[in-house]
C-alpha positions in Angstrom: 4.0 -57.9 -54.4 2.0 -56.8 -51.4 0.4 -53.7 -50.8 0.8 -53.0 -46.8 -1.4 -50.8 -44.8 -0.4 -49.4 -41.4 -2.0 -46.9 -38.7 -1.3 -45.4 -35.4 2.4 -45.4 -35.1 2.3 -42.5 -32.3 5.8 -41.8 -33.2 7.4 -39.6 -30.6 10.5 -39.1 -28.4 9.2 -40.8 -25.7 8.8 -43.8 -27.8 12.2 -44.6 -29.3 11.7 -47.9 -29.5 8.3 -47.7 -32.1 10.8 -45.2 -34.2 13.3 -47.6 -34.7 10.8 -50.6 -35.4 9.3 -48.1 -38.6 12.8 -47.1 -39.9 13.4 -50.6 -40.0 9.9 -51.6 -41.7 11.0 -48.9 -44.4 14.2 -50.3 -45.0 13.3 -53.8 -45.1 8.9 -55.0 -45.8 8.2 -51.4 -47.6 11.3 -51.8 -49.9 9.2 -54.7 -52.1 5.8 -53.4 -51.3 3.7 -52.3 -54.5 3.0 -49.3 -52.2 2.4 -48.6 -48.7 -0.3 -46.8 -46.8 -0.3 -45.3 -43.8 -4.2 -44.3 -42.8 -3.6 -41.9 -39.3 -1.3 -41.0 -36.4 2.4 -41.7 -38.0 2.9 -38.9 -35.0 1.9 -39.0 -31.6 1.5 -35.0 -32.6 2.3 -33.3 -35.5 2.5 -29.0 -34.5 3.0 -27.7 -38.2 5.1 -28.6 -41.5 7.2 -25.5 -39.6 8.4 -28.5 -36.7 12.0 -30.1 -37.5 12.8 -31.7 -34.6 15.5 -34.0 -34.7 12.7 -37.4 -34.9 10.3 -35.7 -37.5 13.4 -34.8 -39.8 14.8 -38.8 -39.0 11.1 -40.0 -40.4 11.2 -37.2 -43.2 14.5 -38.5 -44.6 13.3 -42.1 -44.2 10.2 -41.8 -45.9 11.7 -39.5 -49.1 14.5 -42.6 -49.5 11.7 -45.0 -50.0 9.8 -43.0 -52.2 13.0 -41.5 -54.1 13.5 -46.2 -54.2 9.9 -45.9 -56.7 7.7 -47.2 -53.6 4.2 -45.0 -53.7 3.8 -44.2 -50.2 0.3 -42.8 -49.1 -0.6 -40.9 -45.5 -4.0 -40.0 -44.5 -4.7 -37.3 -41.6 -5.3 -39.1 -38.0 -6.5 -37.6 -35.2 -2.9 -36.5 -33.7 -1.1 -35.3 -36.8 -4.0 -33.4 -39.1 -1.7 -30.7 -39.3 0.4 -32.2 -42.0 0.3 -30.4 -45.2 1.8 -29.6 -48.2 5.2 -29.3 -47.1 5.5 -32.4 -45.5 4.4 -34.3 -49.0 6.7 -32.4 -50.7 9.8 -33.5 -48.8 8.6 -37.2 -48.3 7.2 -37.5 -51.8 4.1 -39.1 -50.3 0.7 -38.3 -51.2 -1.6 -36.8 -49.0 -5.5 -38.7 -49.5 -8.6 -37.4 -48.3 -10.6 -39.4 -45.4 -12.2 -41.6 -47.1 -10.9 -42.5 -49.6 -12.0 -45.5 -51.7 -8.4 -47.5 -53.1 -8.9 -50.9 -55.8 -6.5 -53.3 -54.2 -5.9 -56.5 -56.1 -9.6 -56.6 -57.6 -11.7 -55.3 -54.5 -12.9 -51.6 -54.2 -11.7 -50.6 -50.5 -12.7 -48.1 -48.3 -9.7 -46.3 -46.4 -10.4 -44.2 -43.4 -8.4 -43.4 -39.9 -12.1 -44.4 -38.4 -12.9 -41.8 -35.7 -15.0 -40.1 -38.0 -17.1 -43.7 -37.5 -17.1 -43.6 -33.4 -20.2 -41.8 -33.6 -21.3 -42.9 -29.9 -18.5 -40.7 -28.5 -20.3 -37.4 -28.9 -18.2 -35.1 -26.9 -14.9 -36.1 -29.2 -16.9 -35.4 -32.2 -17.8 -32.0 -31.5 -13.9 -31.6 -30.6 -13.5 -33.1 -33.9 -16.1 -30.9 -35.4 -14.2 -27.6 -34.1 -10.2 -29.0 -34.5 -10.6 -29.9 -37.6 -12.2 -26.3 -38.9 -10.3 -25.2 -41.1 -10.2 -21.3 -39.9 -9.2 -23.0 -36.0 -6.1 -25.2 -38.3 -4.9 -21.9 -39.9 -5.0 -20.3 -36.4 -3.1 -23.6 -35.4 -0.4 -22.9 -38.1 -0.4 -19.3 -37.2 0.8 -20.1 -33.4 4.2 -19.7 -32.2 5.8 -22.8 -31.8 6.4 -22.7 -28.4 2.0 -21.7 -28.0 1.6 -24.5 -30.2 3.6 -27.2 -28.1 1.5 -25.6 -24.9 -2.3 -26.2 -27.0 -1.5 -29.5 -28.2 -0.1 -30.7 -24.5 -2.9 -29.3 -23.2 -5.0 -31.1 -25.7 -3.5 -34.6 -25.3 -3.7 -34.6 -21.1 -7.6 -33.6 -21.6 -7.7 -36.4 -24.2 -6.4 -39.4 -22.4 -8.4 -38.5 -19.2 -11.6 -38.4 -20.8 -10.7 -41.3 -22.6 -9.9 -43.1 -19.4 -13.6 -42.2 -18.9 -15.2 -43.6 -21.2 -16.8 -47.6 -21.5 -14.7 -49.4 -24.4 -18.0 -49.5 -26.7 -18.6 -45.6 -26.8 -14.8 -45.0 -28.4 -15.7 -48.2 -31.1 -17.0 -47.6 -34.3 -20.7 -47.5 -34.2 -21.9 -50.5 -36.6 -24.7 -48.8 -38.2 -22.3 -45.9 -39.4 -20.1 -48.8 -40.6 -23.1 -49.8 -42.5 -24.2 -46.1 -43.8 -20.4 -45.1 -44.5 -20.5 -48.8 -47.1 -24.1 -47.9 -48.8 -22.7 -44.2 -49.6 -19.3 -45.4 -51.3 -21.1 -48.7 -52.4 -18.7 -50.9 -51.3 -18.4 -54.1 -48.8 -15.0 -53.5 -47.6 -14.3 -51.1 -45.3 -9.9 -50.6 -44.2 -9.5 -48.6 -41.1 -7.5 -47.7 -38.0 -8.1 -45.5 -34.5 -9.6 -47.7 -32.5 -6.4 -50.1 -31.5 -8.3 -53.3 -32.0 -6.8 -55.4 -35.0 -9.4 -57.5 -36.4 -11.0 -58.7 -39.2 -14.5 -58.4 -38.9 -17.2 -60.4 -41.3 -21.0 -59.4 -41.4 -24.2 -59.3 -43.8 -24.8 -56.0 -45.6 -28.1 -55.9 -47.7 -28.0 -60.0 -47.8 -24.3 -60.1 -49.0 -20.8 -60.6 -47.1 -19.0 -57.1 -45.9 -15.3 -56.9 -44.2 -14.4 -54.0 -41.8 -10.4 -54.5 -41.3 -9.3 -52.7 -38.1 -5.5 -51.9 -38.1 -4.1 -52.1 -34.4 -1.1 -49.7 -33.1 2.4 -50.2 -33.2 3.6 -48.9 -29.5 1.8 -52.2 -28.5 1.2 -54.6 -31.2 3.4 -53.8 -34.6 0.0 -54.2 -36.2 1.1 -54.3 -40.2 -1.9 -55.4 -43.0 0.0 -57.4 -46.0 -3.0 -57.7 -48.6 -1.6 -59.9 -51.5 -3.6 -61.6 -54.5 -4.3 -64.0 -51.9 -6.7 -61.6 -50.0 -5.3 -59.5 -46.7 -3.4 -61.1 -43.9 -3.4 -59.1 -40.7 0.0 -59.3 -38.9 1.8 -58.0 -36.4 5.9 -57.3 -35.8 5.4 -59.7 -33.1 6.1 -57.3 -30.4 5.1 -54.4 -28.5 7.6 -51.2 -29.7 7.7 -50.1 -26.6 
């Protein structure tokens, strides 16, 4: 029975066809999963447990029959939809985990993180990060109306993408030696993470011994899904791009 990771779904209206792919993953793959984690970004942007629009509530339902079916489902904050709270767990029945957070899976000790805390090269988005994620600025958040809220967050996202556009691929990586600092804190070699859109499995020496960083990919793109099994993890994808 496999334990399956996923990150970066981006779900949104404007993506109907990356909705469907994940009510269908929760119907069929998560149904025999031991459990199933989801480590950042299930929404392209989440404005407040306060937001029932007609996809959140669609996603809600989904993920409260799988758990309500005795599949543990975990969700970690990303970067689009840290303004999930207590609420939300409470009508999914999933359980909320800090970032990081270190998870035994069949015999190995594993770091789990949404990984932008890790891009430490890409200075201006961590002092965005730095302010965001505050938590006096998220109970101002909360506090908006929603209509102010939709307004922020747009705002947000368009300033976002074009500085992203900006930037050289290896400044919005992980930097390798936080990588390294982030394993000799938790002491642990394996590090699980998502964010940065680039599925891999990456292999490299850590104090003389072996060390895995796992990179989840998207699912508007690639369907990126992470079956680990008593085998060891097997990166896969849906096949397809979800549109």
């Amino acid at each position: 029975m496999a334990t399956l990771f996923i990150s970066d779904l981006h779900l949104d209206e404007s993506r109907p066809a990356a909705t469907d792919a994940f009510l269908g993953f929760l119907q069929t793959d998560a149904r025999s999963a031991g459990a199933v984690y989801i480590l950042g970004d299930l929404f392209g942007v989440w404005l407040g447990d306060g937001d029932p629009t007609p996809l959140n509530r669609q996603v809600i339902d989904a993920l409260a029959s799988l758990t309500a079916a005795g599949v543990p489902v975990f969700l970690m904050h990303g970067n689009r939809d840290f303004l999930i709270g207590s609420e939300f767990c409470k009508a999914t029945g999933i359980t909320l985990l800090p970032d990081p957070t270190l998870a035994w899976v069949y015999g190995t000790s594993v770091l789990l993180s949404h990984g932008d805390l890790l891009c430490t090269d890409d200075l201006s988005y961590q002092r965005y990060r730095n302010i965001i994620r505050h938590p006096a600025v998220e109970k101002t958040l909360n506090g908006l109306p929603e209509r102010a809220r939709h307004g922020f967050i747009k705002y947000i996202r368009s300033l976002s993408a074009t500085r992203s556009g900006m930037k050289p691929p290896e400044i919005t990586d992980v930097n390798q030696s936080a990588v390294e600092s982030t394993l000799h804190e938790y002491k642990v070699r394996t590090l699980l993470h998502g964010h940065t859109h680039r599925p891999a499995i990456h292999y490299f020496d850590l104090d003389g011994a072996q060390a895995t960083r796992i990179v989840l990919g998207d699912w508007y793109e690639q369907g990126s899904v992470l079956r680990w099994d008593e085998t060891g993890p097997h990166l896969t994808s849906l096949g397809y791009g979800t549109g």
